[in-house]
N, CA, C and O atoms as a Tripos MOL2 file, in Angstrom:
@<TRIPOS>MOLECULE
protein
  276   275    69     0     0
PROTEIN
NO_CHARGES

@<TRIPOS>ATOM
      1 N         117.8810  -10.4090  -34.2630 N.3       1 UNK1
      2 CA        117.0930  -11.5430  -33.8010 C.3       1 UNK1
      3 C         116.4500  -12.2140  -35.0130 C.2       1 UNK1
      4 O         115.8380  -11.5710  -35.8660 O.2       1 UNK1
      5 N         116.6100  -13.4800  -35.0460 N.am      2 UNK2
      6 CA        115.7450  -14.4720  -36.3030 C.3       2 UNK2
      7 C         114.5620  -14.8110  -35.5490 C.2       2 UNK2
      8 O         114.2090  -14.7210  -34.3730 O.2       2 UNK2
      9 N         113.9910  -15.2980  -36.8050 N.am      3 UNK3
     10 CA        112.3380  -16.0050  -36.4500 C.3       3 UNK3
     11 C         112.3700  -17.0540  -37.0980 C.2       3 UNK3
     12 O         112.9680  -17.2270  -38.1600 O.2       3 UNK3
     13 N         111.6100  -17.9710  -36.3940 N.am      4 UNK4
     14 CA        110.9480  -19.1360  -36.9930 C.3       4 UNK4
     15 C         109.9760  -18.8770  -38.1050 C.2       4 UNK4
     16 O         109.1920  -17.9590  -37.8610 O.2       4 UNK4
     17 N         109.8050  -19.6100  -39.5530 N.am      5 UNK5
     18 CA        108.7450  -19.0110  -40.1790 C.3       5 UNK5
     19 C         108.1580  -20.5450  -40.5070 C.2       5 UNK5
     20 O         108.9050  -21.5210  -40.5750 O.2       5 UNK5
     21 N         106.9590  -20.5980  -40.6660 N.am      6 UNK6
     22 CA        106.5980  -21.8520  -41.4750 C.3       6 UNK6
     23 C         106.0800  -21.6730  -42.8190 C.2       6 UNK6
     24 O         105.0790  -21.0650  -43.1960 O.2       6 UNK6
     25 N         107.2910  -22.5700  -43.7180 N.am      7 UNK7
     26 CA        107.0540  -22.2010  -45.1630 C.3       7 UNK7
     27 C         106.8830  -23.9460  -45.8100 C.2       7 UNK7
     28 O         107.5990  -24.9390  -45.6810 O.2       7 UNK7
     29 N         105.9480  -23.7700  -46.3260 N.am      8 UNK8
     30 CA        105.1380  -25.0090  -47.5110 C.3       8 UNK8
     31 C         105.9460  -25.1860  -48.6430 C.2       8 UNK8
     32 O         106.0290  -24.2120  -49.3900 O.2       8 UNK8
     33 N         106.5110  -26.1200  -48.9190 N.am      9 UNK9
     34 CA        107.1670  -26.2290  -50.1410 C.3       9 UNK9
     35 C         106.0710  -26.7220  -51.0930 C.2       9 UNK9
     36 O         105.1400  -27.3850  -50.6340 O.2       9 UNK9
     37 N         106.1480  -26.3940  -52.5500 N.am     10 UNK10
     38 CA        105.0410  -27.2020  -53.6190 C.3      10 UNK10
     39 C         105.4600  -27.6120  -54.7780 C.2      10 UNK10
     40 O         105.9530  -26.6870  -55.4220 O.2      10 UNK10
     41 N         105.4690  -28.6650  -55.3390 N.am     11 UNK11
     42 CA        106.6240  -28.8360  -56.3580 C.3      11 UNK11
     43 C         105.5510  -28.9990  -57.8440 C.2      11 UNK11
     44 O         104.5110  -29.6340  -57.6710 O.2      11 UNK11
     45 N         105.7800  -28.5240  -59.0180 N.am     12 UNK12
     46 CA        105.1700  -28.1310  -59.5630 C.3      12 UNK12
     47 C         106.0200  -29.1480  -60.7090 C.2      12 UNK12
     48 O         106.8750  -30.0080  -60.5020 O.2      12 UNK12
     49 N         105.3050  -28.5840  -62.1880 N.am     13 UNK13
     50 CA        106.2230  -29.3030  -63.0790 C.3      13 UNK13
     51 C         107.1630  -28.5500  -63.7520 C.2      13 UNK13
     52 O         107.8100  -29.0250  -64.6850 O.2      13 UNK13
     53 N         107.3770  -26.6950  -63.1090 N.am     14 UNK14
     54 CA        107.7370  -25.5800  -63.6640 C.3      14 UNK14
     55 C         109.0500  -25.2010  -62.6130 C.2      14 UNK14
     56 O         109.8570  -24.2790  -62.7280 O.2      14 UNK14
     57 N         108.9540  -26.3100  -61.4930 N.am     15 UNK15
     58 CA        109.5420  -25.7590  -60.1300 C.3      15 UNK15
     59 C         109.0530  -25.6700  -59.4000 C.2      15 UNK15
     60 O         107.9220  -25.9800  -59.7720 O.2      15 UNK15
     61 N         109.0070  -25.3880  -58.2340 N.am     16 UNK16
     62 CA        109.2630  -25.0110  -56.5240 C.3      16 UNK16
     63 C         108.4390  -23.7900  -56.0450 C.2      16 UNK16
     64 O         108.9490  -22.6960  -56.2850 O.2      16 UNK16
     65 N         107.3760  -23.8020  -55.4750 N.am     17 UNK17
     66 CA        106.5280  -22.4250  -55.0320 C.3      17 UNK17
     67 C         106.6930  -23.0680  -53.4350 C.2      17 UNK17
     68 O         106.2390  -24.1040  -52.9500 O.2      17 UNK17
     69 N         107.7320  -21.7470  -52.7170 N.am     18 UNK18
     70 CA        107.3480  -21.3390  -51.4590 C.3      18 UNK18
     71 C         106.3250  -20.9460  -51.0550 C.2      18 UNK18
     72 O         105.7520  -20.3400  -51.9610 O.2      18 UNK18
     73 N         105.6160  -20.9630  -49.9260 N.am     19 UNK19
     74 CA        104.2090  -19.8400  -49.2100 C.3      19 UNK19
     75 C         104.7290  -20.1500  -47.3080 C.2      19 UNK19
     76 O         104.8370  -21.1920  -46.6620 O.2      19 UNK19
     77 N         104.9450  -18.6510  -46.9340 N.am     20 UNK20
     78 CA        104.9290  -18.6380  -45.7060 C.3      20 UNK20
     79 C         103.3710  -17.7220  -45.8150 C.2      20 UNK20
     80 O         103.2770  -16.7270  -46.5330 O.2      20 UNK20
     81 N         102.0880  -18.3100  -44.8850 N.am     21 UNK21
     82 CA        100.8570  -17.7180  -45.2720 C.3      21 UNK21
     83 C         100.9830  -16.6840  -43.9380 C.2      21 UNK21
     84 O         100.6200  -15.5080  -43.9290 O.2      21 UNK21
     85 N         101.5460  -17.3760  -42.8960 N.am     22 UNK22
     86 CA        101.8890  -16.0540  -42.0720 C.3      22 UNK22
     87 C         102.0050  -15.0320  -42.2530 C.2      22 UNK22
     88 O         101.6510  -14.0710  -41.5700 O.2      22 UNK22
     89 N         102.4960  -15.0780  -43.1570 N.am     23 UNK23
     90 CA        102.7870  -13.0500  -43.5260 C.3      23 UNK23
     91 C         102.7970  -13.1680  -45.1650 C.2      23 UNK23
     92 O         103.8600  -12.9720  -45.7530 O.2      23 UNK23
     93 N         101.6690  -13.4710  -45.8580 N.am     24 UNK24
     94 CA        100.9150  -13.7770  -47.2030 C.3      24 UNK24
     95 C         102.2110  -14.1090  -48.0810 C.2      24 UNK24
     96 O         102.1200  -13.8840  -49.2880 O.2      24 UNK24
     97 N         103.0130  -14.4550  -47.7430 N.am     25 UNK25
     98 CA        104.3020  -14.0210  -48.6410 C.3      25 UNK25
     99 C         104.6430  -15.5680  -49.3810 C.2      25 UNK25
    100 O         104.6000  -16.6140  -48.7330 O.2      25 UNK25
    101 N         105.0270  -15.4960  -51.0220 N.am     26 UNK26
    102 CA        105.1060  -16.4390  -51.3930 C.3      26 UNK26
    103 C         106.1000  -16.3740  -52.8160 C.2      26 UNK26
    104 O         105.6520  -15.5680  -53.6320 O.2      26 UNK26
    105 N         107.4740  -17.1360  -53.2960 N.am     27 UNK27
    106 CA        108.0130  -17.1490  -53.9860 C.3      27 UNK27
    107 C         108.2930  -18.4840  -54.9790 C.2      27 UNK27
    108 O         107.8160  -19.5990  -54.7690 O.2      27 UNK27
    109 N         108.9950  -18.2000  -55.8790 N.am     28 UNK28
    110 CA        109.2910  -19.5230  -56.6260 C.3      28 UNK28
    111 C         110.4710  -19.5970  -57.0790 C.2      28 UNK28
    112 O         111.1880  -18.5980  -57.0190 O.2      28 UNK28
    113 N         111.0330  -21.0180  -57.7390 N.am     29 UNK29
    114 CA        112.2310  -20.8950  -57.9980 C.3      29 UNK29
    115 C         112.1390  -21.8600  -58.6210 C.2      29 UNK29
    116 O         110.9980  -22.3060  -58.7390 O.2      29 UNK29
    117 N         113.4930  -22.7490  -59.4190 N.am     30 UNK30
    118 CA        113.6070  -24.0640  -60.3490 C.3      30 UNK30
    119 C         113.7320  -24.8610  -59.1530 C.2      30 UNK30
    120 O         113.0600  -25.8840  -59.2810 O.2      30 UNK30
    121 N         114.3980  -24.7920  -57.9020 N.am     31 UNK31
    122 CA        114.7920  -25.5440  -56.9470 C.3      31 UNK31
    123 C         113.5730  -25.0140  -55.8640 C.2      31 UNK31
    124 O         112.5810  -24.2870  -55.9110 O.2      31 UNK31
    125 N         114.4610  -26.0470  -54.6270 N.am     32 UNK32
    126 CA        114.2350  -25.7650  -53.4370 C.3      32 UNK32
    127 C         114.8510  -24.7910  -52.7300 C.2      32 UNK32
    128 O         114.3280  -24.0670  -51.8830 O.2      32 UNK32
    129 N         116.2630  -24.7890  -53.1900 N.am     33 UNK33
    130 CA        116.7640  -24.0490  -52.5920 C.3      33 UNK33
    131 C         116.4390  -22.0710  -53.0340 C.2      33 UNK33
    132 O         116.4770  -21.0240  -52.3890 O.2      33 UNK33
    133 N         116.1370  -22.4600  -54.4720 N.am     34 UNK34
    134 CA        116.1680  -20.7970  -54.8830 C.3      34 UNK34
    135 C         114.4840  -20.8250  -54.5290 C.2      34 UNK34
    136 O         114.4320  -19.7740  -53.8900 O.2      34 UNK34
    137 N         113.6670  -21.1280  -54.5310 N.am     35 UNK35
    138 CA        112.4640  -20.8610  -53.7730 C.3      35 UNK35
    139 C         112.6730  -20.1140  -52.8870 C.2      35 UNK35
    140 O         112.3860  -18.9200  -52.8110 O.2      35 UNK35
    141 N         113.4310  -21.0870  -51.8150 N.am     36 UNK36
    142 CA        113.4520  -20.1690  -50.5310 C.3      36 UNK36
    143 C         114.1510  -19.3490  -50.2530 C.2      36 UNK36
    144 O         113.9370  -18.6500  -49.2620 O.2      36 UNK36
    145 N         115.6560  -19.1090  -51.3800 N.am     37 UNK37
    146 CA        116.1850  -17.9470  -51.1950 C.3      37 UNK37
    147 C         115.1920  -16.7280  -51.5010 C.2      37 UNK37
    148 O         115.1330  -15.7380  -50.7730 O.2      37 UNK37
    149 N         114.3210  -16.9260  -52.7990 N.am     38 UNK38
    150 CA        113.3770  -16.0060  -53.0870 C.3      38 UNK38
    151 C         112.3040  -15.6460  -52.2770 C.2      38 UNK38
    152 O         111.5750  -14.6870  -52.5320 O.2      38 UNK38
    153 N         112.1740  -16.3850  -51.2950 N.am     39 UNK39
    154 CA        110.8950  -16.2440  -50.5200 C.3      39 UNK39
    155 C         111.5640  -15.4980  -49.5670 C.2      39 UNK39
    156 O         110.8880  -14.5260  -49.2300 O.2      39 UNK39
    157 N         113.1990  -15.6140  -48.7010 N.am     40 UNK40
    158 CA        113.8140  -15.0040  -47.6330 C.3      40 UNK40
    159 C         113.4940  -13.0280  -48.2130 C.2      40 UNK40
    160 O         112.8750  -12.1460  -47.6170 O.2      40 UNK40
    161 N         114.2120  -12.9860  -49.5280 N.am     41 UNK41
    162 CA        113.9350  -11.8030  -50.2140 C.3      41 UNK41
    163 C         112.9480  -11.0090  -49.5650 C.2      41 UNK41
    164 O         113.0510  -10.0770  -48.7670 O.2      41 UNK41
    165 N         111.5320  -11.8310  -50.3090 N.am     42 UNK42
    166 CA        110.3920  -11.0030  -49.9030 C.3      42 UNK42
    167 C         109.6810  -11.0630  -48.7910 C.2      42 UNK42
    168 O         108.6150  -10.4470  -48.7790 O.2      42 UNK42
    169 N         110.1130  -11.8410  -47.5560 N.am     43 UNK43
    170 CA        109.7320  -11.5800  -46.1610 C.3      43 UNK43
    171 C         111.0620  -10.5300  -45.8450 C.2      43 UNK43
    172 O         110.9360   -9.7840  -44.8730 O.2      43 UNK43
    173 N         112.3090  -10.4600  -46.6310 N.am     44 UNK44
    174 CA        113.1150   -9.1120  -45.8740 C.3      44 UNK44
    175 C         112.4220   -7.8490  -46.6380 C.2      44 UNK44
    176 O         112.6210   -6.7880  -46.0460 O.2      44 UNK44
    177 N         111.8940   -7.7770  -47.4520 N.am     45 UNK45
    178 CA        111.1850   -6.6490  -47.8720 C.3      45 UNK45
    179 C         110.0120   -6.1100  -47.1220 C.2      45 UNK45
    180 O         109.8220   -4.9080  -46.9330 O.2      45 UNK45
    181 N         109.3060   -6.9860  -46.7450 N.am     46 UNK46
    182 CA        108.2300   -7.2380  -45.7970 C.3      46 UNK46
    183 C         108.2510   -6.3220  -44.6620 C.2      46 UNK46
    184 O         107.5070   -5.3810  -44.3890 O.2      46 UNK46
    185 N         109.7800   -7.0470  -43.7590 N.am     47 UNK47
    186 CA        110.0390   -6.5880  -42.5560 C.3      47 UNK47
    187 C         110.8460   -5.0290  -43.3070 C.2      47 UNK47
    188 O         110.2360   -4.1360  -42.7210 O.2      47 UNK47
    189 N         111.6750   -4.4620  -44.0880 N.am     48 UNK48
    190 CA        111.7420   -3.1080  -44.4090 C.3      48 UNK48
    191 C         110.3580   -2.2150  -44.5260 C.2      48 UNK48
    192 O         110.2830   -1.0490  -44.1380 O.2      48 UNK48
    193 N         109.3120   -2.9290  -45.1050 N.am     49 UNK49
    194 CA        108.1960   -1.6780  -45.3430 C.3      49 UNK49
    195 C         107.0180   -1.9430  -44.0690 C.2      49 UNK49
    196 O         106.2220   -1.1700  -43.5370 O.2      49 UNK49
    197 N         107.2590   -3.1510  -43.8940 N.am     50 UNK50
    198 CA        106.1100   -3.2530  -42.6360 C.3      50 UNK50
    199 C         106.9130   -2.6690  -41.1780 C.2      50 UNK50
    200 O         106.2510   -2.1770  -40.2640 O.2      50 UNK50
    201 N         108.1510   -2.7770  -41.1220 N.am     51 UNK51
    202 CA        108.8000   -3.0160  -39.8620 C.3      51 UNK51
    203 C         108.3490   -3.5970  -38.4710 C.2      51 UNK51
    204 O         108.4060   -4.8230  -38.3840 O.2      51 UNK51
    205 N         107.9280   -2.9280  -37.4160 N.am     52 UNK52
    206 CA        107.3950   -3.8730  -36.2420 C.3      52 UNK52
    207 C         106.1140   -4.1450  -36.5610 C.2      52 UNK52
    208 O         105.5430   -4.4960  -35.5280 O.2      52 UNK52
    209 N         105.2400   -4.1570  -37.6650 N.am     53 UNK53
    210 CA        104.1420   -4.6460  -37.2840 C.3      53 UNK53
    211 C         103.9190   -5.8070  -37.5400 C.2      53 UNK53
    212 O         102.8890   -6.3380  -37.1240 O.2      53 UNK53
    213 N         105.2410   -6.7900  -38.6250 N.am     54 UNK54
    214 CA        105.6860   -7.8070  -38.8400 C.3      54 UNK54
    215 C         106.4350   -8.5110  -37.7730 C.2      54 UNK54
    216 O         106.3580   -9.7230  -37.5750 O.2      54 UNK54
    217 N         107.0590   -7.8010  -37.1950 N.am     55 UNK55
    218 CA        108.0020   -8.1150  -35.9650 C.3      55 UNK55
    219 C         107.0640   -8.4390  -34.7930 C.2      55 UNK55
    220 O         107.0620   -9.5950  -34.3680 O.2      55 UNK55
    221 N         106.2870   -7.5380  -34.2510 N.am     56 UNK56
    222 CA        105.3650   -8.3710  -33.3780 C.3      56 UNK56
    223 C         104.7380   -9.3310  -33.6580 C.2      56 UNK56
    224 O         104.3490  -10.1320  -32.8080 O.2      56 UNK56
    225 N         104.5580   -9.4200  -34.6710 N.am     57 UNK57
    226 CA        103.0300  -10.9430  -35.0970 C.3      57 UNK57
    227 C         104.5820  -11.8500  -35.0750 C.2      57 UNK57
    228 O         104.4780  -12.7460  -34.2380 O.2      57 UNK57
    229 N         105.5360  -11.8590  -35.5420 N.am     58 UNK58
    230 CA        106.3690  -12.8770  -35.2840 C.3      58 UNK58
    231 C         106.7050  -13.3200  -33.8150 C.2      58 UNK58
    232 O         106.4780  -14.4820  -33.4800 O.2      58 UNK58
    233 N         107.2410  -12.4180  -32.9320 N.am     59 UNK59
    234 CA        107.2200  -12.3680  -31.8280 C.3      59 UNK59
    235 C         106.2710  -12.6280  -30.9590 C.2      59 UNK59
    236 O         106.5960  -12.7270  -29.7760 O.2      59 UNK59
    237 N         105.0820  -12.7730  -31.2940 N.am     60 UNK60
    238 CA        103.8450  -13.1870  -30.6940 C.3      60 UNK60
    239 C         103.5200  -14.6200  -30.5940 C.2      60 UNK60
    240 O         102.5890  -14.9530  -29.8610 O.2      60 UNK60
    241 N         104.1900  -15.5100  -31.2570 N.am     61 UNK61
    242 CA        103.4710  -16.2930  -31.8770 C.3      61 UNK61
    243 C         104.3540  -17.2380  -31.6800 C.2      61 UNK61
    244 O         105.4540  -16.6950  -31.7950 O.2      61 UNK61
    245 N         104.5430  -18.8330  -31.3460 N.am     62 UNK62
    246 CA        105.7000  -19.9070  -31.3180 C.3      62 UNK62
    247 C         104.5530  -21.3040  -31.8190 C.2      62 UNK62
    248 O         103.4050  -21.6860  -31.5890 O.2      62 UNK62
    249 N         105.8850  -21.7400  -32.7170 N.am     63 UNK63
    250 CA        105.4690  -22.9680  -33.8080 C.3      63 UNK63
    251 C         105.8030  -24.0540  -33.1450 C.2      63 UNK63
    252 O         106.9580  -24.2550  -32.7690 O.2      63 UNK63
    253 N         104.3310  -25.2750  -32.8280 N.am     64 UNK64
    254 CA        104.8450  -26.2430  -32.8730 C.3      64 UNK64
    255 C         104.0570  -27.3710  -33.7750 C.2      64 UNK64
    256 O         102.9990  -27.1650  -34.3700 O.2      64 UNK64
    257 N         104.9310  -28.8360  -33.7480 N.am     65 UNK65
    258 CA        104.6980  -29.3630  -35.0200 C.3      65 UNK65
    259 C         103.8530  -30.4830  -34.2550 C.2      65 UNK65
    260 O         104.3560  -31.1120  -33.3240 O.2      65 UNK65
    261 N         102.5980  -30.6930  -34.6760 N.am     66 UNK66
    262 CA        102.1200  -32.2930  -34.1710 C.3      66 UNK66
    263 C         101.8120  -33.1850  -35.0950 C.2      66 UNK66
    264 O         101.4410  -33.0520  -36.2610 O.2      66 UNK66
    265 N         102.0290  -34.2010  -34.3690 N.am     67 UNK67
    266 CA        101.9940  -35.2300  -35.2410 C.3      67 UNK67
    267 C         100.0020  -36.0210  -35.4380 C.2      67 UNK67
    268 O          99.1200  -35.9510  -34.5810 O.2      67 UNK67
    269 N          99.9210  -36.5500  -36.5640 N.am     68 UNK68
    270 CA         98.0500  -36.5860  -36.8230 C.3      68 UNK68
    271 C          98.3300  -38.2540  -36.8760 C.2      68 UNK68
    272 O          99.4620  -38.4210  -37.3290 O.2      68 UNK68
    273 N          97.8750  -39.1530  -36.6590 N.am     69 UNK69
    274 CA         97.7680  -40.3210  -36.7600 C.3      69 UNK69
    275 C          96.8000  -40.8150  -37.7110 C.2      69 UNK69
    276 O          96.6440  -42.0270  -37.8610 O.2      69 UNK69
@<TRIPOS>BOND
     1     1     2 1
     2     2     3 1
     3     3     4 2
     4     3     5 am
     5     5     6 1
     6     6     7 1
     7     7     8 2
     8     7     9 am
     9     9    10 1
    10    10    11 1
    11    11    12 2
    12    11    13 am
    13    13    14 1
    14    14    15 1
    15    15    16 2
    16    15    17 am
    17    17    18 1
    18    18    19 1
    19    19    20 2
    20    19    21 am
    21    21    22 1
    22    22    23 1
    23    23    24 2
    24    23    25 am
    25    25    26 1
    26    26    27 1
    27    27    28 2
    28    27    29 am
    29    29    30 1
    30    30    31 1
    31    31    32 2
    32    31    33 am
    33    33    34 1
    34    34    35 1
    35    35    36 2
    36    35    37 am
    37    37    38 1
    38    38    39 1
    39    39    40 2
    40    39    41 am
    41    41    42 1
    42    42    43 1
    43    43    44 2
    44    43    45 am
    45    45    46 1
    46    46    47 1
    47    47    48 2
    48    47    49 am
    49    49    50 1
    50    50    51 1
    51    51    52 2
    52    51    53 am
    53    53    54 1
    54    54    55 1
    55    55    56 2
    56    55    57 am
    57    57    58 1
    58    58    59 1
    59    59    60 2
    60    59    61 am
    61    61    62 1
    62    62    63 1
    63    63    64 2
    64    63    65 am
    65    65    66 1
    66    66    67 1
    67    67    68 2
    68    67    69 am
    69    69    70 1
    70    70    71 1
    71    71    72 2
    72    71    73 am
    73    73    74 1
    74    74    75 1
    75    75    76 2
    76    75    77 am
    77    77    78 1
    78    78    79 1
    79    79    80 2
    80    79    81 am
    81    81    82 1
    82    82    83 1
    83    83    84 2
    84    83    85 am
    85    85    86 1
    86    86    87 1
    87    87    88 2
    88    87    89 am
    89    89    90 1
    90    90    91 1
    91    91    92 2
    92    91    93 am
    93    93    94 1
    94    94    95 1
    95    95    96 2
    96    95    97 am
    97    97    98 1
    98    98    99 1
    99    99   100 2
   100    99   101 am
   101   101   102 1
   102   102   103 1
   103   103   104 2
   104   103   105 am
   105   105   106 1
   106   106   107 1
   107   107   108 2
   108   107   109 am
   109   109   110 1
   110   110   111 1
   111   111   112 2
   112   111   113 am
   113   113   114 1
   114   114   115 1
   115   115   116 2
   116   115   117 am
   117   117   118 1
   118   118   119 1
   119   119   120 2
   120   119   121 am
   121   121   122 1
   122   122   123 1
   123   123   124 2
   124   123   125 am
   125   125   126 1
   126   126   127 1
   127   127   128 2
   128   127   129 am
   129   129   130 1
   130   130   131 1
   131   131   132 2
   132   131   133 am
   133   133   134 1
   134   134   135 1
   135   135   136 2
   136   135   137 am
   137   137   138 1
   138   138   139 1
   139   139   140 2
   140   139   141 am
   141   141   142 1
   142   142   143 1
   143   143   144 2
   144   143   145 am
   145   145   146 1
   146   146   147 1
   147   147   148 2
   148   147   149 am
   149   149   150 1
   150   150   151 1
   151   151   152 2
   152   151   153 am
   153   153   154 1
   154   154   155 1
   155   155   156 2
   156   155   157 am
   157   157   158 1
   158   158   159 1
   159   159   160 2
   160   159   161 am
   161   161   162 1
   162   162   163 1
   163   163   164 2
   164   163   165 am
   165   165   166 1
   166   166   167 1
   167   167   168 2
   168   167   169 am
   169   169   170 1
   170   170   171 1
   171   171   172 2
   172   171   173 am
   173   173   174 1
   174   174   175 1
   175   175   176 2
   176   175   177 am
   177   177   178 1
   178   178   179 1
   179   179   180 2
   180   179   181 am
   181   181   182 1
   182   182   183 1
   183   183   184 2
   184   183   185 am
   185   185   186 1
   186   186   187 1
   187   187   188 2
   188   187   189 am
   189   189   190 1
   190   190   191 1
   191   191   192 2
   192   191   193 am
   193   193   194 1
   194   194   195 1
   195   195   196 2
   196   195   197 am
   197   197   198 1
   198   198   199 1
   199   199   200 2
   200   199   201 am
   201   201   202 1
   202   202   203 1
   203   203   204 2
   204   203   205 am
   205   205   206 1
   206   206   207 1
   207   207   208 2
   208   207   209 am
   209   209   210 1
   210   210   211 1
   211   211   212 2
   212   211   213 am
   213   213   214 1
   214   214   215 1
   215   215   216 2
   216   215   217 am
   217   217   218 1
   218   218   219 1
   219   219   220 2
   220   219   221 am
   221   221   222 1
   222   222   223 1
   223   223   224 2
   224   223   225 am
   225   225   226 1
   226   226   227 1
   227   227   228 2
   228   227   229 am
   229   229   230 1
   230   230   231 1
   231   231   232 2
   232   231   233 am
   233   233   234 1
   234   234   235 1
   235   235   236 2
   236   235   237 am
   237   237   238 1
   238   238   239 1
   239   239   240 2
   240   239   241 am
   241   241   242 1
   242   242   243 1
   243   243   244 2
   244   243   245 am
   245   245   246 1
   246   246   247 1
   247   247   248 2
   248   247   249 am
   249   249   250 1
   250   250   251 1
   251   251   252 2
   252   251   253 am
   253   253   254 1
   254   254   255 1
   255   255   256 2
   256   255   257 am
   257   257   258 1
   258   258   259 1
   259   259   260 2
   260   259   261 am
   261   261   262 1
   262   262   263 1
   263   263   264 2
   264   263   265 am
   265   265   266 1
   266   266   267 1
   267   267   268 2
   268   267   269 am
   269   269   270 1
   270   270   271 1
   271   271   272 2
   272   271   273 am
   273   273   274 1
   274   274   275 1
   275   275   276 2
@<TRIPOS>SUBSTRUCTURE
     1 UNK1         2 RESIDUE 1 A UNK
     2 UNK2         6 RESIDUE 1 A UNK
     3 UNK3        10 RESIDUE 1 A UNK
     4 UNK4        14 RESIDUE 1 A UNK
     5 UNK5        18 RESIDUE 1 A UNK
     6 UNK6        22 RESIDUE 1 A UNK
     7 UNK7        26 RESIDUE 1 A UNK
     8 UNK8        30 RESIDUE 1 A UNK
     9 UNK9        34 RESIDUE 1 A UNK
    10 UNK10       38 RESIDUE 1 A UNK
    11 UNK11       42 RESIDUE 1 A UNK
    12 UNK12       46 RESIDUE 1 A UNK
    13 UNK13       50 RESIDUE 1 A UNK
    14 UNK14       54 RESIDUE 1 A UNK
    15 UNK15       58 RESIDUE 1 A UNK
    16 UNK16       62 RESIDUE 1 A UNK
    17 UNK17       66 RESIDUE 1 A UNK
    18 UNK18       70 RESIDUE 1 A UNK
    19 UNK19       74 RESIDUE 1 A UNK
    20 UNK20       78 RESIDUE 1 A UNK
    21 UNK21       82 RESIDUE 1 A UNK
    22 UNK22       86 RESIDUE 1 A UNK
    23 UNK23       90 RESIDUE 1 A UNK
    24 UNK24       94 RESIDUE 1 A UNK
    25 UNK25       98 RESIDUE 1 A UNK
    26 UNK26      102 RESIDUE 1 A UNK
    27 UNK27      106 RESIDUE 1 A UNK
    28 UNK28      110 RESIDUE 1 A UNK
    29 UNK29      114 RESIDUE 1 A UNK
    30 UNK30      118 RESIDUE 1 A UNK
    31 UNK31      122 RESIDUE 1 A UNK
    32 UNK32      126 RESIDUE 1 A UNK
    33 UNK33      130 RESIDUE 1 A UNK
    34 UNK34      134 RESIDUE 1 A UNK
    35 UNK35      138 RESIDUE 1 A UNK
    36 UNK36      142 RESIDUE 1 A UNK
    37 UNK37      146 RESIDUE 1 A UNK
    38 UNK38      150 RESIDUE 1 A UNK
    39 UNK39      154 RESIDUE 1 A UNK
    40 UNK40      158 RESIDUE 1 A UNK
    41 UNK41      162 RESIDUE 1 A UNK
    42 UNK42      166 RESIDUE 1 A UNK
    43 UNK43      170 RESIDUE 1 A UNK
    44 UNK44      174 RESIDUE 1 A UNK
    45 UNK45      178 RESIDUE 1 A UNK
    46 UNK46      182 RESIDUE 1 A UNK
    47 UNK47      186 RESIDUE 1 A UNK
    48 UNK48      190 RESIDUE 1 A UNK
    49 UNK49      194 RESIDUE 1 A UNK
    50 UNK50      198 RESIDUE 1 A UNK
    51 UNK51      202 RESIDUE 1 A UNK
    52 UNK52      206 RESIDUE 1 A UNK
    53 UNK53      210 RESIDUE 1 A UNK
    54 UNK54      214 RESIDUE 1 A UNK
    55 UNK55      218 RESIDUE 1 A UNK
    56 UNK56      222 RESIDUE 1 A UNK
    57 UNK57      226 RESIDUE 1 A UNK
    58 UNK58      230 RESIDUE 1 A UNK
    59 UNK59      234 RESIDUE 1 A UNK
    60 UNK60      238 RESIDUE 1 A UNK
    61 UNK61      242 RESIDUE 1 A UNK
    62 UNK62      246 RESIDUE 1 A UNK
    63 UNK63      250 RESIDUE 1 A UNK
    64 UNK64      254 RESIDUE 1 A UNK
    65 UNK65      258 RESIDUE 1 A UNK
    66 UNK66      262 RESIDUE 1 A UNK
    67 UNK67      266 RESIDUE 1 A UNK
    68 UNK68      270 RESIDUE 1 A UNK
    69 UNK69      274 RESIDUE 1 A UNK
């Protein structure tokens, strides 16, 4: 089963810092894309040492996006 995560992109002058704050987890990369491959990394590490206690707070929880005028 996948999850939805919400991750912040930040563009720097060094590169790309991911942060999903959901689960404190945060990576970097030259891109966008290796950011978030690096960030997938350490939320799968996450879910290996945390196992369900990551899995429920995901499962608990559904993202939606509004719009602010």
């Amino acid at each position: 089963m996948g999850y939805e995560l919400l991750v912040t992109l930040e563009h720097t002058d060094k590169g790309v810092i991911a942060t999903c704050e959901e689960l404190n987890a945060v990576a970097s990369g030259a891109t966008e894309e290796e950011a978030l491959k690096n960030l997938m990394q350490a939320v799968e590490a996450l879910i290996e040492t945390y196992g369900d206690e990551v899995k429920e707070r995901l499962k608990e929880r559904s993202l939606k996006v509004v719009e602010v005028p």
